[in-house]
C-alpha positions as a Python dict, from the first residue, in 0.01 Angstrom:
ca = {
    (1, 'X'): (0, 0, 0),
    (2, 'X'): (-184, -29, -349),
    (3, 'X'): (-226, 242, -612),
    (4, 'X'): (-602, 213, -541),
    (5, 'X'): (-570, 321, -207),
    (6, 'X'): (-305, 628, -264),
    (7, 'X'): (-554, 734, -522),
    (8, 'X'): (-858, 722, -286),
    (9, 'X'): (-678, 884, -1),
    (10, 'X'): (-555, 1157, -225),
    (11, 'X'): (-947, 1238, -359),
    (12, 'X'): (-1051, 1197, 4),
    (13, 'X'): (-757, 1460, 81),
    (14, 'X'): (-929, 1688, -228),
    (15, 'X'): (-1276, 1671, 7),
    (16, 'X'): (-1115, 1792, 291),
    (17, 'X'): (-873, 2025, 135),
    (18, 'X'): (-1153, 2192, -1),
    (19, 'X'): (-1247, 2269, 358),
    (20, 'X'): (-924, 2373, 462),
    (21, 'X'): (-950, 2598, 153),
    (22, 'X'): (-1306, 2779, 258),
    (23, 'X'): (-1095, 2850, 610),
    (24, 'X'): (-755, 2974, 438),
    (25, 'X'): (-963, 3204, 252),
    (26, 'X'): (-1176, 3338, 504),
    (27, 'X'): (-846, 3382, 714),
    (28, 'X'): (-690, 3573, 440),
    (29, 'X'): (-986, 3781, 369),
    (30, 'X'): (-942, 3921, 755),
    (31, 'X'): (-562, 3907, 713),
    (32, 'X'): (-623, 4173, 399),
    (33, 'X'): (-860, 4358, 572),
    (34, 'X'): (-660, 4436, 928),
    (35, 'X'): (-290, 4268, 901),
    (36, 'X'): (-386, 4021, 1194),
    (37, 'X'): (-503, 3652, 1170),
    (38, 'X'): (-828, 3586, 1314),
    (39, 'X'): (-770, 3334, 1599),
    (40, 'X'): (-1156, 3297, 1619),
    (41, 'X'): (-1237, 3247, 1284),
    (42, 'X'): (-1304, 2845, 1383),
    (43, 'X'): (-1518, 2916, 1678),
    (44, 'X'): (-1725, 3134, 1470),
    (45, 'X'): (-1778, 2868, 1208),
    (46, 'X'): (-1843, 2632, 1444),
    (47, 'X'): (-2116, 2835, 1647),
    (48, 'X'): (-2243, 2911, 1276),
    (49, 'X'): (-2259, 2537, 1225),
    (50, 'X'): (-2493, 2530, 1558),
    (51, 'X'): (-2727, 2760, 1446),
    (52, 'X'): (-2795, 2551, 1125),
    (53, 'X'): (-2831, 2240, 1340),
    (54, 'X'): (-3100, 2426, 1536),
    (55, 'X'): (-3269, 2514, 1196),
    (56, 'X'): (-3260, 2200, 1106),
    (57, 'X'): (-3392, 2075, 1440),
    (58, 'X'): (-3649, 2325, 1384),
    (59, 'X'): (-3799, 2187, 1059),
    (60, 'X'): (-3608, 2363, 819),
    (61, 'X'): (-3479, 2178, 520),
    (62, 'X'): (-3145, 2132, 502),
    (63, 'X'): (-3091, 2378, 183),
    (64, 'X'): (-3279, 2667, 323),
    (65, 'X'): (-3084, 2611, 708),
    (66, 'X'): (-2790, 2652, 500),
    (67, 'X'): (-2899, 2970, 315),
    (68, 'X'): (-3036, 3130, 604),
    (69, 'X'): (-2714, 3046, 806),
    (70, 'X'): (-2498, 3193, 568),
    (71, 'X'): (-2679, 3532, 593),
    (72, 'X'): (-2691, 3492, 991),
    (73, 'X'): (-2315, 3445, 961),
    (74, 'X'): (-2265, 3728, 742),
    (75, 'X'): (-2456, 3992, 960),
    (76, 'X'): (-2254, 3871, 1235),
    (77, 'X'): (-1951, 3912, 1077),
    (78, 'X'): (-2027, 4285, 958),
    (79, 'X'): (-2148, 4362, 1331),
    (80, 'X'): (-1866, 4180, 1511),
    (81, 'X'): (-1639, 4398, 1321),
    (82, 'X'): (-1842, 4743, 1322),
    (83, 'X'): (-1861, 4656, 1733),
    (84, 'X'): (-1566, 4520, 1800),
    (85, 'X'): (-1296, 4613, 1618),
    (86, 'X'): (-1359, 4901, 1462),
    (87, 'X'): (-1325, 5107, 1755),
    (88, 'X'): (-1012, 4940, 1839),
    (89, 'X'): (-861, 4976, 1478),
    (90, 'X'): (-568, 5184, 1584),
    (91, 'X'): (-505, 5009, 1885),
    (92, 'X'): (-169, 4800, 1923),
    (93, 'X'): (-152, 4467, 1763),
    (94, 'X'): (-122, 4271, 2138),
    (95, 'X'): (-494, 4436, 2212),
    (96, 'X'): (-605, 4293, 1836),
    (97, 'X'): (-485, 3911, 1954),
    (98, 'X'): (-646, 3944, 2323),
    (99, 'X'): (-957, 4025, 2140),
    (100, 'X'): (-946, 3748, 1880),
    (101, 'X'): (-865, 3505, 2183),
    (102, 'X'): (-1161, 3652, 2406),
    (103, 'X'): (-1391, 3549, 2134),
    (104, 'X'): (-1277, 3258, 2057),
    (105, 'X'): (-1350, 3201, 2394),
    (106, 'X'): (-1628, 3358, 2394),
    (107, 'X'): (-1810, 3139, 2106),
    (108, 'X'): (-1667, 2828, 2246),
    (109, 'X'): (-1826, 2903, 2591),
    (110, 'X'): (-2190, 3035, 2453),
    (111, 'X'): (-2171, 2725, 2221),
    (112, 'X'): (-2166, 2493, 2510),
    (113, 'X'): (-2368, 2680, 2742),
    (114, 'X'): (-2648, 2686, 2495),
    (115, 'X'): (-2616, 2358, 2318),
    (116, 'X'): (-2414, 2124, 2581),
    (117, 'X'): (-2084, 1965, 2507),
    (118, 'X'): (-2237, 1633, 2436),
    (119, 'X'): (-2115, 1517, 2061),
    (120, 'X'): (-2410, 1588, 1817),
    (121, 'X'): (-2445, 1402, 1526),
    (122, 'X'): (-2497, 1635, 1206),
    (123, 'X'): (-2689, 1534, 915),
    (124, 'X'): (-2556, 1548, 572),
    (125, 'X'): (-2759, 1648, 250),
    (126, 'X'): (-2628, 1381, 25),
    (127, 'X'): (-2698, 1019, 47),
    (128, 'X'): (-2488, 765, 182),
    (129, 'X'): (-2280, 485, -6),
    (130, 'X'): (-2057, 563, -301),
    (131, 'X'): (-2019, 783, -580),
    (132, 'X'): (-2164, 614, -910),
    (133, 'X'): (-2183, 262, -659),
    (134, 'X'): (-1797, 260, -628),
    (135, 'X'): (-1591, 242, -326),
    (136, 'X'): (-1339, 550, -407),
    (137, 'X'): (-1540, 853, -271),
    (138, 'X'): (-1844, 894, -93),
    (139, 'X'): (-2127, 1061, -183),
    (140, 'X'): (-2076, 1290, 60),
    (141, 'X'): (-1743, 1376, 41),
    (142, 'X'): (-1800, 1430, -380),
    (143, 'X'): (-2112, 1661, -278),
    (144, 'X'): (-1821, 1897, -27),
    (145, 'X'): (-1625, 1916, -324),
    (146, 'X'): (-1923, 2035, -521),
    (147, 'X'): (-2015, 2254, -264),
    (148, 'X'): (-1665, 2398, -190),
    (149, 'X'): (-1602, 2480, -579),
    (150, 'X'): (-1962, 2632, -595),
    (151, 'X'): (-1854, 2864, -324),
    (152, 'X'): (-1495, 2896, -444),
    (153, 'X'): (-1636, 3021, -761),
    (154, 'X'): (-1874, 3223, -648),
    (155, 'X'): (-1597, 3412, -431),
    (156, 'X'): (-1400, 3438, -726),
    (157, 'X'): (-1678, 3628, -975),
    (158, 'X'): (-1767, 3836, -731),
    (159, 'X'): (-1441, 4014, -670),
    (160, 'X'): (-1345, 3959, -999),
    (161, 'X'): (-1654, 4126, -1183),
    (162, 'X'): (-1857, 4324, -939),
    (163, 'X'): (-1825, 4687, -847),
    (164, 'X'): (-1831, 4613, -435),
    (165, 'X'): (-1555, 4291, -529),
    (166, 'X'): (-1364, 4555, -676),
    (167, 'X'): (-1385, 4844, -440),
    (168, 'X'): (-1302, 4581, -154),
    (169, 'X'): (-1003, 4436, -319),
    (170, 'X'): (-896, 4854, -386),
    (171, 'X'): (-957, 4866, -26),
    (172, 'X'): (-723, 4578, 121),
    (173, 'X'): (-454, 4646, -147),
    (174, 'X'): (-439, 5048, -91),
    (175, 'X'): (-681, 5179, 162),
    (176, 'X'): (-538, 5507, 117),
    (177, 'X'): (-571, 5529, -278),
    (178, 'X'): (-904, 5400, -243),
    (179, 'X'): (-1033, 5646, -31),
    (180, 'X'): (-960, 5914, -322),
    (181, 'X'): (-1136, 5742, -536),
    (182, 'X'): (-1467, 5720, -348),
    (183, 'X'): (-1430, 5377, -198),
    (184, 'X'): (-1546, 5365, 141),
    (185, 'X'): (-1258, 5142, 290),
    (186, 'X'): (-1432, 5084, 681),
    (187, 'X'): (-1767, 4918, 500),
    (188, 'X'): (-1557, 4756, 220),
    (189, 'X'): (-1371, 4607, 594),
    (190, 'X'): (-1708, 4481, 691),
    (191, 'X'): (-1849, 4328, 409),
    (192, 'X'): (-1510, 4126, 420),
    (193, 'X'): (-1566, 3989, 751),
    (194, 'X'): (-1924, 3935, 658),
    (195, 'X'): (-1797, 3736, 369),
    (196, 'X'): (-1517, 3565, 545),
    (197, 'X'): (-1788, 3431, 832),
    (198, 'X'): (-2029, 3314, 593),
    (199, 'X'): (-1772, 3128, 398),
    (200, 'X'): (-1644, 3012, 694),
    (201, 'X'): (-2008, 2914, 793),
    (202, 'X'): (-1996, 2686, 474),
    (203, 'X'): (-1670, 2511, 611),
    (204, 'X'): (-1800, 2415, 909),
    (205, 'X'): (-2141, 2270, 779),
    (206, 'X'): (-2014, 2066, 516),
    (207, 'X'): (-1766, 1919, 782),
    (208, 'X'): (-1992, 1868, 1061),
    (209, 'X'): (-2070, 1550, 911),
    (210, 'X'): (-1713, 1392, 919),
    (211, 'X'): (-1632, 1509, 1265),
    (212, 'X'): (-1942, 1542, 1440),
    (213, 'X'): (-2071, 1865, 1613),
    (214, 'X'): (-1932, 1997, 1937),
    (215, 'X'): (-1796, 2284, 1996),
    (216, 'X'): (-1433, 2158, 2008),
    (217, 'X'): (-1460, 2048, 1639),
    (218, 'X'): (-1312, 2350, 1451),
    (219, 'X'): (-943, 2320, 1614),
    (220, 'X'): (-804, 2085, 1409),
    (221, 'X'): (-935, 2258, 1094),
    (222, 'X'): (-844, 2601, 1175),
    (223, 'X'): (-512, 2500, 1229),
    (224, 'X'): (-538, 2304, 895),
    (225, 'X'): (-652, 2613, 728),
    (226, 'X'): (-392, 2884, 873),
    (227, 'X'): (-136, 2614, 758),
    (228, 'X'): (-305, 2654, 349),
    (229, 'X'): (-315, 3033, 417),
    (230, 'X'): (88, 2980, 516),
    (231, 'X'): (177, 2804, 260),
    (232, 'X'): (2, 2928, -11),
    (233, 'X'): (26, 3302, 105),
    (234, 'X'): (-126, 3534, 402),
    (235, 'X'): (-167, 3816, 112),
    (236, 'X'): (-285, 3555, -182),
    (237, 'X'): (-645, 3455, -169),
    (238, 'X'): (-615, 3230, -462),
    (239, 'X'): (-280, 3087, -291),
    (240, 'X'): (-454, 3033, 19),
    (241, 'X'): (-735, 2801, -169),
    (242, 'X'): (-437, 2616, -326),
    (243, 'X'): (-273, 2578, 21),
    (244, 'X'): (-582, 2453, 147),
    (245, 'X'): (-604, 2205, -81),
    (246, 'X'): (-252, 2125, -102),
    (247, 'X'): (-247, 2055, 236),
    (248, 'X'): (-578, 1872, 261),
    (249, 'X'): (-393, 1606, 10),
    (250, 'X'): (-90, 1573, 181),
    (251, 'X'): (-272, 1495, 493),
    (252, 'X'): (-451, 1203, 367),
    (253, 'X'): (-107, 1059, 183),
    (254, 'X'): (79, 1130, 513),
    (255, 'X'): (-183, 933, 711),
    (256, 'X'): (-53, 641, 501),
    (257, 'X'): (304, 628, 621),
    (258, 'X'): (340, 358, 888),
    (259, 'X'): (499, 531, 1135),
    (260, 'X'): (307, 813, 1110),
    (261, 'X'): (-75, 715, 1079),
    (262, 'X'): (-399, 898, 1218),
    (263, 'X'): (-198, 991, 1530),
    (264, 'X'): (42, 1254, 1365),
    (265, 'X'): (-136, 1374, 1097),
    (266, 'X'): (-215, 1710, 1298),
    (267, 'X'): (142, 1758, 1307),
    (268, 'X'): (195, 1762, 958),
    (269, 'X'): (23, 2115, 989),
    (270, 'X'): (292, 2240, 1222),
    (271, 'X'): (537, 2106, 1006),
    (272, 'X'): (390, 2275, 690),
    (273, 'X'): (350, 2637, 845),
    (274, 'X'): (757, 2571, 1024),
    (275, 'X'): (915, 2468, 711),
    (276, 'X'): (771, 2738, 448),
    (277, 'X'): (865, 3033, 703),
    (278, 'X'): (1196, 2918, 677),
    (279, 'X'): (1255, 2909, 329),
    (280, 'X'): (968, 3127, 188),
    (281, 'X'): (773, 3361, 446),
    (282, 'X'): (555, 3513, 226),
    (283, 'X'): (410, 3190, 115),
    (284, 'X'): (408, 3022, -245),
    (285, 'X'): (241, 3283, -388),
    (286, 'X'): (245, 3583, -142),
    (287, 'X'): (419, 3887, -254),
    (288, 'X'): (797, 3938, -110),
    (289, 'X'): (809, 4266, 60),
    (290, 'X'): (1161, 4431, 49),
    (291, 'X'): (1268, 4633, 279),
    (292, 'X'): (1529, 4928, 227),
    (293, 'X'): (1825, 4899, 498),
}
């Protein structure tokens, strides 16, 4: 094992943490917004990931399928929630995970039903061979981790310096407080699971590529992705990107151990979410919560 291949595994594992990253954060976004993980959140990126293959199929170039499936993913995301779960908001937390698992079957049933479960190839909007003719990253693999930061950043400025970014991180931090002020707290909910589908939506295009489309092909990730959230902290957005990514690396690197290889590497996930519950629940950089006994 040469330092030429460690270093191209470990940008490969950058590409693909960046994917794991856009999941984490969508994850996160939900976790702020109702204090339950969205078991569906893959399906719905995948079935997202169908509609821009349709587009596409359509005649739609690949730019505008992927603009006009972002907004298709973010009015489903405000209706599933104004539907769905608004009118159970108050209900116990068993009846939030029955519903998250309906829908993920749900999405994974509608997705074959209307598309087939026959493997689809999907196309990518870079061109093939290497970055700058070398042999260390692809072209399409440096174009995800163009994309991902793009979106990343995006994320970032709008909760950072807009008035709705604000009023929605008031909202998931103290609904209560925010209310007082003016914020309206259920739509600031919405908009976040509008945002979390269509960067979800993102995820699953720019990885469609890699693993092919079917509606099976979000599993892996998602797990991949509540593993970044883990680590890096169900309450932290930017510690979920960093999980993401972190994990995404350590993936690739683990891939590289002999006894290990390709077969394992989902298991690293497992591993990752076991061993930081045990020594740090709240995650790298989630907030400790202490409780008064």
């Amino acid at each position: 094992m040469d330092a030429y291949t460690i270093l191209q595994q470990a940008i490969s594992g950058v590409a693909t943490g960046g994917i794991y990253a856009s999941v984490a954060l969508a994850v996160v976004m939900i976790y702020r917004a109702i204090d339950h993980f969205n078991f569906a959140q893959g399906e719905m990126a995948m079935f997202s990931t169908y509609i821009a293959w349709s587009l596409m199929h359509a005649g739609l170039p690949y730019w505008w399928a992927f603009i006009l499936t972002l907004a298709i993913s973010f009015l489903g995301g405000v209706l599933i929630e104004r539907v769905i779960f608004r009118p159970i908001h108050d209900a116990p937390v068993l009846s939030h995970v029955v519903v998250f698992i309906g829908l993920l079957a749900i999405f994974n049933s509608a997705a074959g039903f209307i598309w087939d479960y026959t493997i689809k190839p999907f196309p990518s909007p870079f061109a093939s061979g290497g970055l700058f003719g070398s042999t260390l990253i692809s072209l399409h693999k440096a174009g995800m981790i163009a994309v991902t930061l793009v979106v990343l950043g995006l994320v970032y400025a709008f909760f950072r310096f807009t008035e709705v970014g604000l009023a929605m991180r008031a909202a998931a931090q103290n609904p209560e407080s925010a209310r007082l002020v003016g914020v309206r707290v259920e739509w600031m909910t919405a908009l976040g699971w509008g945002m979390a589908a269509a960067i979800g939506a993102v995820a699953g295009m720019m990885i469609a590529h890699d693993v092919y489309l079917e509606p099976n092909m979000m599993i892996g990730v998602l797990l991949y992705g509540f593993a970044g959230a883990i680590v890096g902290g169900v309450d932290s957005p930017g510690g979920a990107v960093f999980g993401g990514f972190l994990v995404g690396i350590i993936e690739n690197l683990v891939g590289l151990v002999p006894f290990v290889g390709s077969e394992l590497k989902l298991t690293v996930a497992l591993v990752l979410i076991v061993g930081v519950l045990m020594v740090r629940p709240s995650g790298i950089f989630g907030t400790r919560v202490v409780r008064r006994v």
